[in-house]
C-alpha positions in Angstrom: -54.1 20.0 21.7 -51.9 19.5 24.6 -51.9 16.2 24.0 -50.8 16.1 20.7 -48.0 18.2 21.6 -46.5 16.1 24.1 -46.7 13.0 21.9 -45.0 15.0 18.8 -42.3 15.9 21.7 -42.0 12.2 22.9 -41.4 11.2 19.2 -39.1 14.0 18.6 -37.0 12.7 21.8 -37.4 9.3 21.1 -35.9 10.1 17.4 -33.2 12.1 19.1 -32.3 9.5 21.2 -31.7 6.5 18.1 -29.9 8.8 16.8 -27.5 9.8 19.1 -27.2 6.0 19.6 -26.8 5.5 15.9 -24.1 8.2 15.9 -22.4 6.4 19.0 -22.2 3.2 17.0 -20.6 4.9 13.9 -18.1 6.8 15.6 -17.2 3.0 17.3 -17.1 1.9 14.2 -15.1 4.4 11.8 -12.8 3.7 15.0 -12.5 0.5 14.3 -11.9 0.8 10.4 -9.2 3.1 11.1 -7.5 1.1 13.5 -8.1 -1.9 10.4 -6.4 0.7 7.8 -3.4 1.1 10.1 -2.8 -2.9 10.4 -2.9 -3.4 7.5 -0.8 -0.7 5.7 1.8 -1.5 8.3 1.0 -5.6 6.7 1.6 -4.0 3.3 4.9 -2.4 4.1 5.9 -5.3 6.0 5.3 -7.5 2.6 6.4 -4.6 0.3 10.2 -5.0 2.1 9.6 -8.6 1.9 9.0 -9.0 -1.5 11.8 -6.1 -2.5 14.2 -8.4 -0.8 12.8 -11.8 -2.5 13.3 -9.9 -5.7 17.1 -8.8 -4.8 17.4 -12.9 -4.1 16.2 -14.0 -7.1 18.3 -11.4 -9.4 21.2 -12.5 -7.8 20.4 -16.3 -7.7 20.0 -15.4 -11.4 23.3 -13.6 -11.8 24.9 -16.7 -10.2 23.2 -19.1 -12.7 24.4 -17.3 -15.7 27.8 -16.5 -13.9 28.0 -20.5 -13.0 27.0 -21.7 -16.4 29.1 -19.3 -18.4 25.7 -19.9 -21.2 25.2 -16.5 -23.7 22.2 -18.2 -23.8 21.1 -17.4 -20.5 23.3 -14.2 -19.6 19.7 -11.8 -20.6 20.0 -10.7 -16.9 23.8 -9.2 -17.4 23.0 -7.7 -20.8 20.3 -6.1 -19.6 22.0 -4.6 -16.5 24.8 -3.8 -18.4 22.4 -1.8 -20.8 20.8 0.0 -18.2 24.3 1.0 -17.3 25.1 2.2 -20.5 22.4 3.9 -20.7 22.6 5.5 -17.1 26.6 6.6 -18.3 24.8 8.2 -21.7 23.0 10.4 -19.3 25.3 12.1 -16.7 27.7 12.2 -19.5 25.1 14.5 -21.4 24.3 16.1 -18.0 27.8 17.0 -17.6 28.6 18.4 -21.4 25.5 20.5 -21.2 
């Protein structure tokens, strides 16, 4: 009976043991995923500013265009912002009446 007992304690150990070495390697890990989320949500930022900027270029490259051709054809960009305008005036003026 003994006997028995000491190899169900030896298995019990041995089975403690893995998995205190299992929990080791996932704590190592989640480290390491969390240390991958930070990169690369600081990447994402990084490209976020960078593509906010290439879209500020390219409405003012735009802008030029349609400034430099003088073409109604082609002026959808200054329509548009001056819509959004109008429609940003519309606003405060019925914030201010109310």
């Amino acid at each position: 009976m003994s006997n028995e007992f000491s190899d169900s304690v030896r298995r019990v150990t041995h089975k403690a043991k893995r998995l205190a070495e299992v929990n080791t390697e996932l704590r190592q890990k989640i480290t390491e995923l969390e240390e991958q989320v930070e990169h690369l949500q600081e990447t994402l930022m990084a490209l976020q500013a960078e593509h906010a900027d290439f879209e500020n270029q390219l409405q003012q490259r735009n802008l030029a265009l349609t400034v430099q051709s003088g073409s109604p054809a082609r002026d959808t960009y200054s329509e548009d912002k001056i819509a959004e305008l109008v429609r940003e005036i519309d606003r405060c003026m019925k914030l201010l009446s109310a």
